[in-house]
C-alpha positions in Angstrom: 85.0 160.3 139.4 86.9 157.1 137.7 89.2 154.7 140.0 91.7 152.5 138.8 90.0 149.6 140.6 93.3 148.4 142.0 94.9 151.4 143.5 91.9 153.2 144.0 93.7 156.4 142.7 91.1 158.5 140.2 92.2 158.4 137.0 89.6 161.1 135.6 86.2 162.3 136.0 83.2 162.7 133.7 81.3 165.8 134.1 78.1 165.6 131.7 76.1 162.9 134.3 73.2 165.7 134.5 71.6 167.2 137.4 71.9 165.2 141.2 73.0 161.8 139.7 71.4 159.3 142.6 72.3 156.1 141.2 74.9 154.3 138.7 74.3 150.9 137.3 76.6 148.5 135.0 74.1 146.6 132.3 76.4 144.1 130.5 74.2 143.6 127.8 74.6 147.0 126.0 77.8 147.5 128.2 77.1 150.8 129.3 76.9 152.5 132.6 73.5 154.4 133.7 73.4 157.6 135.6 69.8 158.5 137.1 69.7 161.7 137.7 67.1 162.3 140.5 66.1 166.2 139.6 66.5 166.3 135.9 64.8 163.0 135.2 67.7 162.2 132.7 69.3 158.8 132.4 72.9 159.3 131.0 74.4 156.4 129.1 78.4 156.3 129.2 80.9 153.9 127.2 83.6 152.7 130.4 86.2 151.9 128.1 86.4 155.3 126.7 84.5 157.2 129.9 82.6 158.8 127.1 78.4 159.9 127.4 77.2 158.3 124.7 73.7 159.1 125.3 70.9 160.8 127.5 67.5 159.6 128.0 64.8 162.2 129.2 62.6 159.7 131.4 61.1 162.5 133.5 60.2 162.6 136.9 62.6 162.1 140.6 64.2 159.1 139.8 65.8 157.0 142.4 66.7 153.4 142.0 67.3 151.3 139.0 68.5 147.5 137.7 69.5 145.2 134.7 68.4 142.1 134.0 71.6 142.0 132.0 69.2 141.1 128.8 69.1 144.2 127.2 66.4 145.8 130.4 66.8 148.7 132.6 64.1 149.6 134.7 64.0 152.5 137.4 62.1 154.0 140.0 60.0 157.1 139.2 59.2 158.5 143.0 57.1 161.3 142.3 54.7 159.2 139.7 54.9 156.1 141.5 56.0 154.3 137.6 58.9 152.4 137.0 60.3 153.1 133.8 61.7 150.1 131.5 64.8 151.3 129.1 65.8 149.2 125.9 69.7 149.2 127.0 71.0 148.6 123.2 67.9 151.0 121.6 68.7 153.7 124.5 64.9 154.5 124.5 62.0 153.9 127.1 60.3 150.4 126.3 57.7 151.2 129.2 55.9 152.7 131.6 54.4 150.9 134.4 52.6 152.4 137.5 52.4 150.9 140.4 49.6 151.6 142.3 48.5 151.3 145.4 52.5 151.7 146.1 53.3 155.7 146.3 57.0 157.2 145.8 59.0 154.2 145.1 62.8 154.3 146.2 64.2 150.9 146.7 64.1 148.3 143.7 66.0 144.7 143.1 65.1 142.4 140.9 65.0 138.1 140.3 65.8 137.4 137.5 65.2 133.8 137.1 61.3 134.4 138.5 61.4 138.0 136.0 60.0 139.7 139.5 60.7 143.4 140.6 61.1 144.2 144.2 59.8 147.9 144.8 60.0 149.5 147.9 58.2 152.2 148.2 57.3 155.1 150.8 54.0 154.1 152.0 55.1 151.2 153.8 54.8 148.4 151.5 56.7 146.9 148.7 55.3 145.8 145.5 55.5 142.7 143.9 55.9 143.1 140.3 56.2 141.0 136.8 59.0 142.3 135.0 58.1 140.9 132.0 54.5 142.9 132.1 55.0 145.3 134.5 51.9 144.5 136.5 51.6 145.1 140.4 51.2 140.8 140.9 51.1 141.6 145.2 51.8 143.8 148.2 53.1 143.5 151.0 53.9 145.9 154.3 57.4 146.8 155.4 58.6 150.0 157.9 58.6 153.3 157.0 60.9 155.2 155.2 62.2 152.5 152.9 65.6 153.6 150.5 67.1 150.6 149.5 66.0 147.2 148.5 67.5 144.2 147.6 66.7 140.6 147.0 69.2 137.3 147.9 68.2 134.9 144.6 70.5 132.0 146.8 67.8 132.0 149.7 64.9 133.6 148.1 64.7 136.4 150.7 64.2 140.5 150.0 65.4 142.8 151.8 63.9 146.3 152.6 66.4 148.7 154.6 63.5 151.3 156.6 65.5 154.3 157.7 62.2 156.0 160.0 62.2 153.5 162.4 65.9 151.8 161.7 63.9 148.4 160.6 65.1 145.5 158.3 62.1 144.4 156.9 62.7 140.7 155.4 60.5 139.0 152.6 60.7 135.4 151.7 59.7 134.5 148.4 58.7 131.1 147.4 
């Protein structure tokens, strides 16, 4: 569904986001929005000026979180291969495949871009550490169970890991 941002009223919808959409990112580089779609492993581009699918990506896989770097890079979270995928935002194809071993079923992601690190949370109780620029596994580190969302504070350095099992807020500093 679209809202006009200042009356919150929907103004349309658009219907061709593929199968259980589970996360929507802006990337201002290509200036396109991205629809993961968790069960059909599709990423669906869409032009917001015209609400328009401009393209679909077949990344394969559950996929769960994703970010821009606002460069021209999207990565995402594949949770049942433990990858995260890296799309070229103005090619609209896949630029990467990283796994990220010994972290299983990723969920949560954020990203720094002034250090090029990834921020994975993932569902074995640790996040990885990884160079974006690579998209090798650099460290890990252990945070509470059932992680889903993760996101990193570049003003004080810390990362945040919200773990939904145990109702935990498991805080990273990175120096």
């Amino acid at each position: 569904t679209v809202f006009d941002p200042k009356t919150l009223k929907s103004t349309g919808e658009i219907r061709s986001t593929g199968k259980n959409p589970d996360a929507l990112i802006y990337d201002p580089a290509s200036r396109r929005l991205f629809v993961f779609n968790h069960s059909s492993g599709q990423v669906t581009a869409i032009d917001p000026a015209t609400n328009v699918v401009t393209a679909t990506i077949d990344v394969g896989g559950a996929l769960e979180f994703a970010r821009a770097d606002g460069r021209g890079s999207v990565w995402v979270n594949v949770e049942d291969r433990s990858e995260i995928v890296r799309i070229d935002s103005r090619k609209m194809a896949i630029a990467g495949r990283y796994p990220l071993a010994p972290c299983k079923e990723p969920t949560g992601l954020a990203l720094d871009t002034k250090n090029s690190r990834l921020f994975v949370g993932c569902g074995n109780n640790m996040m990885a550490v990884v160079n974006a620029n690579s998209g090798k596994v650099v460290t890990t580190l252990a945070i509470g169970p059932g992680v889903d969302g993760t996101d990193f504070d570049a003003a004080t350095g810390d990362v945040f890991n919200a773990c939904g099992k145990d109702g935990t807020l498991s805080v990273i500093h990175q120096d």
